[in-house]
N, C-alpha and C positions, 0 to 999 in steps of 0.2 A: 594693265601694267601699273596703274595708278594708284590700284586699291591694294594690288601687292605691295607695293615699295611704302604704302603707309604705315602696313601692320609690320614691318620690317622694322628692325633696331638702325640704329643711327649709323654713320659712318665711322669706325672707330679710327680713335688716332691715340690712343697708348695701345702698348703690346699686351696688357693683360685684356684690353676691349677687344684686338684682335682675336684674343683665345675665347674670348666671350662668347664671341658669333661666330665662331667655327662648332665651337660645342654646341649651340644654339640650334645649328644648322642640322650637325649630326643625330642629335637627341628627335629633331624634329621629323628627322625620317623614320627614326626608330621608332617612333610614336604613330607616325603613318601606315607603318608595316602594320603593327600590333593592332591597328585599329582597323583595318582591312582586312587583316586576317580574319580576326574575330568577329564581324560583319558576315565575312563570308560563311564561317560556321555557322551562325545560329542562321543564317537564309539556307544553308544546305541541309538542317535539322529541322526547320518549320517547312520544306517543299517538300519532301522524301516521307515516303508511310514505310521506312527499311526499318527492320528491328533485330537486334541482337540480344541473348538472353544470357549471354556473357561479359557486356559493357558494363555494367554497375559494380562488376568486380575484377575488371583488368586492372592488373598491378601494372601492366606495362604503360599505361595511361598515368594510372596516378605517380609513375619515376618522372614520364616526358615533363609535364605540369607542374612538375615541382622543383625538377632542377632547372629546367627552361628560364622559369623567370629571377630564378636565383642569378645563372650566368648571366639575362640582361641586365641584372640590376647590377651588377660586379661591372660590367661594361660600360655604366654610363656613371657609376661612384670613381672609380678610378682616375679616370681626365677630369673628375670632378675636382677633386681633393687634390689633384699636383697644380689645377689652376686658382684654386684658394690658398694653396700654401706659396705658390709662386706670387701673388697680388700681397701676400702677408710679408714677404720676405724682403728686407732693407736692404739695399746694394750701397753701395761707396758714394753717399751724395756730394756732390760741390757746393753746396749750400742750404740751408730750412728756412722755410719761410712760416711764418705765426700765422693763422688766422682764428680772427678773437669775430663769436657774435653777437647784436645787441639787438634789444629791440628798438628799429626794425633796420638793421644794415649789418656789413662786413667792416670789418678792421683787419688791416695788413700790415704785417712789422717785417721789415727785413732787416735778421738783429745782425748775422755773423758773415755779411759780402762785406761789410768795412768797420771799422772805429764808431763810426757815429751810426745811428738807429734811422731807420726811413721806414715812416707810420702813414699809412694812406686810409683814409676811411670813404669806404663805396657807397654812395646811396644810389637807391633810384631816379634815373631820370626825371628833373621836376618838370612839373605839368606845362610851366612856360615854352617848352622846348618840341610838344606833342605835332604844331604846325610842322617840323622841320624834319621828325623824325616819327616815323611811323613805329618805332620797336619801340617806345618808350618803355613800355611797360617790363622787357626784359633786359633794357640799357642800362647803364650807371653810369653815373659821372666821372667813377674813376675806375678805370681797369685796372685786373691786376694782369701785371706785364711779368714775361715767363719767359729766359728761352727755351726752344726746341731742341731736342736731341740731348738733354742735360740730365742726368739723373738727378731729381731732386726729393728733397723731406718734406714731408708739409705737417704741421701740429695744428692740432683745431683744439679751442677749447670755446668758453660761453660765459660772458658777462655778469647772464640775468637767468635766463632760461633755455630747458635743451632745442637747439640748434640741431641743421643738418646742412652740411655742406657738401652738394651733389652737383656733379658734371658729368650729363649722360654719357656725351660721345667719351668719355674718359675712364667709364665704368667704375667709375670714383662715388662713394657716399661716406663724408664719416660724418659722427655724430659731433657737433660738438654742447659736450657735458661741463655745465660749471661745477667749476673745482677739481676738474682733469684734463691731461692730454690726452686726444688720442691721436695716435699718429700712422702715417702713409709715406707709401713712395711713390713716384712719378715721373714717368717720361716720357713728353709730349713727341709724338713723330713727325708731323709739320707745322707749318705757320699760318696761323690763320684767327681768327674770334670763336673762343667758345663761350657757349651760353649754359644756364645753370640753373636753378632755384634753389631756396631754403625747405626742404624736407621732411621739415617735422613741423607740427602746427604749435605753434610761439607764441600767440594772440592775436591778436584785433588784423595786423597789418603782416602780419604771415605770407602772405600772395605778392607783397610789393618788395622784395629783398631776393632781386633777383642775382646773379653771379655772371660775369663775365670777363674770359680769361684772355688775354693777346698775349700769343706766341711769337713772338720774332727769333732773328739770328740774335747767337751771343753777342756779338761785336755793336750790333743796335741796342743790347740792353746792359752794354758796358758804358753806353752814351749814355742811357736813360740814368740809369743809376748814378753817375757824375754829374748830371744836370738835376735829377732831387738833391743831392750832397751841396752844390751850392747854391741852391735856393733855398 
């Protein structure tokens, strides 16, 4: 049970990681079949001394074999492509949030919840802190705080060098490229800590710019944002 649930993807908590692992799922039995099958012929071809002296030239062999894997492959493109064009597709956000990267941490701007700009920059948990807290390594000092249930935008772009802003359980990676945006959409389905890393190798400190996302309700993170505004 233990060695299953490892190789298993995460627990999803947006709706396109939902369709992630359903398809995951699906494709995974399909693959099961095909690879059973096909076991099973070449052992019923290498037990058996049967011979037929019209098998090298069944046309009705070479239709099955050739449309066969055509329609599998038509069956696992199709949910492919409505769940890429679905993860690509921007819905009515309530707000965007910036994320800028550097070497080696995150910057968070939230330009357009109010009048004034609220810039948080994430580092990694400093080593003073490693007695108190065992996750150092994938902690930060400053979260970025998110509510749940919110359609949101996210923009990633890069200071210095290409960046990768990834949240498994969120089925989220974008790149961020200096001198572009690229941008996503989001919405978290409950509340809780997500954890993350930087995805693309950056230099020296690559491993230590870890990502960590707190979801709460709107009305905690109507506080939160009032309480950055006057401080």
């Amino acid at each position: 049970m233990c060695t299953w649930m490892s190789m298993n993807m995460l627990d999803p908590s947006t709706p396109s990681m939902e369709f992630l692992n359903i398809f995951h799922d699906n494709i995974s039995i399909i693959v099961i079949i095909i690879l059973s099958l096909i076991i099973y012929i070449i052992f019923s071809l290498t037990s058996n001394k049967l011979k037929n002296r019209f098998l090298l030239q069944n046309q009705n062999i070479e239709i099955v074999w050739t449309i066969l894997p055509m329609l599998t492959l038509s069956l696992m493109a199709i949910p492919s492509l409505m769940i890429l064009y679905m993860m690509d597709e921007m819905w009515d956000p309530q707000f965007s949030i910036k994320i800028i990267g550097n070497q080696w941490y995150w910057k968070y701007e939230y330009n357009d919840i109010s009048n004034k700009s609220i810039e948080i920059e994430s580092f990694m948990e400093p080593e003073s802190s490693s007695i108190k807290n065992s996750f150092r390594l994938i902690d930060v000092d400053s979260r970025l705080i998110l509510p749940y249930k919110s359609f949101l935008r996210i923009l990633v772009t890069s200071n210095d060098v290409i960046h990768s802003w990834t949240i498994p359980s969120f089925g989220l990676k974008v790149d961020a490229t200096p001198g572009r945006i690229n941008e996503a959409s989001l919405m978290i389905l409950r509340p809780g800590l997500y954890f993350g890393q930087c995805s693309e190798i950056c230099g020296a400190n690559h491993s230590f710019m870890p990502i960590v996302v707190e979801a709460v309700k709107y009305c905690k993170f109507i506080k939160w944002i009032n309480f950055m505004l006057k401080s």
